[in-house]
N, C-alpha and C positions, 0 to 999 in steps of 0.2 A: 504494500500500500504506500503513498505517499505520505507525505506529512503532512497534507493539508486536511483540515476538518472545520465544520461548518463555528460559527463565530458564537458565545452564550448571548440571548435574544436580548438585550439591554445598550440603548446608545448608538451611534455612527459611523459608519464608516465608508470610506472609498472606494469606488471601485475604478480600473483605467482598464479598457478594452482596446488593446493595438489593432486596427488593421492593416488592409494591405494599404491604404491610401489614407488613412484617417486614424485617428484617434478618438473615443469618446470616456469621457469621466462620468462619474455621478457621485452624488449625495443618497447614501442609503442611509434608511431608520431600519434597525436592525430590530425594533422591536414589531414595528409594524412589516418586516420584510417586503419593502415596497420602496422605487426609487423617489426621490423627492425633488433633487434637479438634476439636470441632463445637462450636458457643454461636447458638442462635437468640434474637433479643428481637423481642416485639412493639412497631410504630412508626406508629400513626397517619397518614396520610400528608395529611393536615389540622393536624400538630403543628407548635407555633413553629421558628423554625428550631434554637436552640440544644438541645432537646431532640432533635432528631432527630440533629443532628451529635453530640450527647454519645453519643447510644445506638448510632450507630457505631464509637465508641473506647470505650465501655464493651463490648462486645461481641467489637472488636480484644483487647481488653487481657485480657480474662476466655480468651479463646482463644489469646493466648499466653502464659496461666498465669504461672511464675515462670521466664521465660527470663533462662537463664546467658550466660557466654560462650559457650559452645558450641550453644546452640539458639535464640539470638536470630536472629528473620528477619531480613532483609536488605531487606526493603520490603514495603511495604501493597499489594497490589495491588485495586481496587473494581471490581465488577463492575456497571453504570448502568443504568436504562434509558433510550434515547431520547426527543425529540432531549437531546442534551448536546453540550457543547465541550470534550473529550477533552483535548485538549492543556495548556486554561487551566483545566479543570475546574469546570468554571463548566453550570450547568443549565440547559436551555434549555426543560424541559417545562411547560407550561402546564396538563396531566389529571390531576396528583399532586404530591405535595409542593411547591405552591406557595410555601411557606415559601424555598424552595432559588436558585426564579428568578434569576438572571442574579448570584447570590453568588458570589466563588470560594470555592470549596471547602479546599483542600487549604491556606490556612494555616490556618483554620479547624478542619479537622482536626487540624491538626501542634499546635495551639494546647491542643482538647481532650487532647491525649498527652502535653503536657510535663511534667516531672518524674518521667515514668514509665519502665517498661522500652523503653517504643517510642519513648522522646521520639530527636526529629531522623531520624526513619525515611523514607524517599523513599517517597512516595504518587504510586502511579499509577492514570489512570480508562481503564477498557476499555467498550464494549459490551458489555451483557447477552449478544443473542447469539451476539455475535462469540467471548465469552470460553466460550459455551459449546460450540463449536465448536473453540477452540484448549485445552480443557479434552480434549476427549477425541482431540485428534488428537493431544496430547503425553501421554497418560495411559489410556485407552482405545479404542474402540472403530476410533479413524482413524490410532492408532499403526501405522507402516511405511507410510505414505501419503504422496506429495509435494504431491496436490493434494484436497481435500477441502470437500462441502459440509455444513456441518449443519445442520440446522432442527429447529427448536421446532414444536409440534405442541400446539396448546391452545385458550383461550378464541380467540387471534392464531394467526400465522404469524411466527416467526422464521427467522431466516437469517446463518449468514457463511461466507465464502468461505474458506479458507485455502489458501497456498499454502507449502510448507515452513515452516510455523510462524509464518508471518504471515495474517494479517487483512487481506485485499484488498477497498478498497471503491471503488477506484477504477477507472478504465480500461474501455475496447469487452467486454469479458470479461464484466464482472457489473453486474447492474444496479445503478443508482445511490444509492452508499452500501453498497453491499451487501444490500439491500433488497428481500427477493423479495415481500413482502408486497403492494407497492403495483402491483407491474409490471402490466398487463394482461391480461387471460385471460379468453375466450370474451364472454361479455356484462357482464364485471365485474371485477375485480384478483382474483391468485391467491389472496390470504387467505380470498377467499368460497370457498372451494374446498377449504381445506385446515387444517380449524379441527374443536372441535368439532361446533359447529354444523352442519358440512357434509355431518357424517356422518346427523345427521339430517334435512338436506333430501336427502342419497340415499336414506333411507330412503324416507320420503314421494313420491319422485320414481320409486322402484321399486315401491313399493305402495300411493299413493293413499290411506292411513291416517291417523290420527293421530299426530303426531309424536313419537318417544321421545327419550330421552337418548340422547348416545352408549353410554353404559354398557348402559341397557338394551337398548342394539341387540348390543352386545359378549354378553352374559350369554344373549340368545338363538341368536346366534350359536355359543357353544361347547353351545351345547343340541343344535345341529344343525339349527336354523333356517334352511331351504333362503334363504328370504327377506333374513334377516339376513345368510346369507353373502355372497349377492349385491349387498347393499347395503355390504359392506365390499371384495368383489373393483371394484364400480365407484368408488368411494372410490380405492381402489391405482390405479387405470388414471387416474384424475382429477390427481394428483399425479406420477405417470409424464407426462401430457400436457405439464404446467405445469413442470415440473422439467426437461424434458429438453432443449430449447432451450438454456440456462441451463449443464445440465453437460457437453453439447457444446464448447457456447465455452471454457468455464474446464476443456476439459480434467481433468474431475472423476475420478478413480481409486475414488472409493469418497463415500458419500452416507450419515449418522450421523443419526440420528432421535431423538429425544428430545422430551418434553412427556407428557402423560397420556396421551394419544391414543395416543400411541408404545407404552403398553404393551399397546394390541392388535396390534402389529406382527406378529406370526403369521399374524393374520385379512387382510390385506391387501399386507402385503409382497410376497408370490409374482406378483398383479398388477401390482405398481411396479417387483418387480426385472424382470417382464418388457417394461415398457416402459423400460428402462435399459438396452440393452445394452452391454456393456462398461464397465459401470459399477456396482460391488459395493456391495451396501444391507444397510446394520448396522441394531441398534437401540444406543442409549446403551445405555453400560456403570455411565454414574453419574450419569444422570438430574439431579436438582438438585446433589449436587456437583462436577458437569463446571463450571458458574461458577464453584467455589472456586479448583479448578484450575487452570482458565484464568487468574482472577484472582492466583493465586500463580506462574504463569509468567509474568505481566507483567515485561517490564523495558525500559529507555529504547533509542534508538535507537543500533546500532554493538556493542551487547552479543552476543557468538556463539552464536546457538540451541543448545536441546536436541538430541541427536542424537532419530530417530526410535525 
């Protein structure tokens, strides 16, 4: 397991979500589990390094407004994407912000913050996915859950396991890292399978057409496009295939869907839940702010989780 586990429900905290082109912070009440303000900046992901670390403490700081004593967070929690060194907070991606590469972070950060509202604030680094999985297993969609998978559903394939409010990337249970993306599946790894993309080589692969977007297979679809439904029911059965192996071992109670893709989760879900059984399939509840959350229930190892 990691070390990260969900935050005791009293007080505030931060959350910073990296993307590929953007940054967004927030102001979470950790009692009400629910964001309170929002601050997106745009961030080049070609920018020097010191611009990009400025623009995630201008971002922190503009989303924790003017905190008092009583609504100062209690830590930063960043939500990365892979690969990264978590612990030393040090990046390890080589496809973006190469500005970042094998820097530590986090005095860097503490450095941007000083003299501020946030200065000496404990910064912590979680996974993208992972946090947005423990985003909604502590605050939506996987709330009352002891074991939960959730995946991103986009241009990729995200994934993280959680296990009572931990981020399990270890052990026979789940693939390595936590990582469904890469595992293997039919003539190729499950990302080819469960991505945008996918949805329109189902398409093409039911009807021998020219290829649409997802979207436009979605928009034909609620048209009542016998076509289109079917290419979104074999989509549900494709990820039922790929998923179930996976929530068998880890013992999964419920399965939380989130990315774009996820908001035609109507058109295809009825498929996937029926290759789940015994195994309850949401959709996010807070789609991009499941990483804030997640990210603001970060806290270090030995801390007593959220109740569910």
């Amino acid at each position: 397991m990691t070390g990260a586990v969900t935050a005791p429900g009293t007080g505030h905290a931060l959350g910073l979500d990296v993307g590929g082109s953007h940054v967004t912070a927030a102001l979470v009440s950790l009692s009400e589990r629910r964001v309170l303000r929002e601050v997106r900046r745009t961030l080049a992901h070609d920018a020097p390094l010191d611009q990009i670390v400025g623009g995630w403490a201008e971002a922190a700081l503009e989303a924790a407004g003017d905190s008092g004593e009583h609504t100062r967070p209690s830590h930063l929690g960043v939500a990365v994407p892979g690969p990264f060194d978590l612990p030393g907070g040090t990046s390890q991606m080589t496809h973006k912000f190469a500005a970042l590469l094998g820097v530590p972070l986090r005095p860097l950060l503490a450095r941007s913050l000083s003299g501020s509202v946030l200065e000496d604030l404990p910064v912590r680094f979680g996974n993208d996915a992972d946090l947005f999985a423990l985003g909604e297993w502590w605050a939506g969609a996987g709330r009352g859950s002891g074991r939960m998978i959730g995946l991103t559903l986009g241009t990729g394939l995200g994934s993280g396991f959680v296990l009572d409010g931990q981020a399990v990337t270890e052990g026979k249970n789940v693939p390595a890292d936590g990582e469904l993306w890469s595992t293997p599946f039919r003539d190729g790894v499950a990302e080819h399978w469960a991505c945008g993309a996918a949805v329109t080589r189902a398409w093409e692969a039911q009807n021998g057409r020219a290829p649409l977007s997802a979207r436009e297979v979605v928009v034909l679809a609620e048209q009542g496009d016998a076509r289109a439904i079917a290419t979104f029911t074999a989509f549900g059965h494709d990820l039922a295939e790929l998923l179930r192996p996976w929530a068998e071992r880890f013992g999964a109670e419920r399965v939380v869907l989130g990315g774009n893709v996820s908001r035609a989760f109507h058109l295809f879900a009825p498929a996937m839940q029926a290759g789940l059984p015994g195994c309850e399939v949401r959709r996010s509840e807070h789609f991009e702010q499941a990483g804030l959350l997640g990210a603001a229930a970060l806290r270090g190892p030995g801390v007593p989780q959220a109740a569910r």
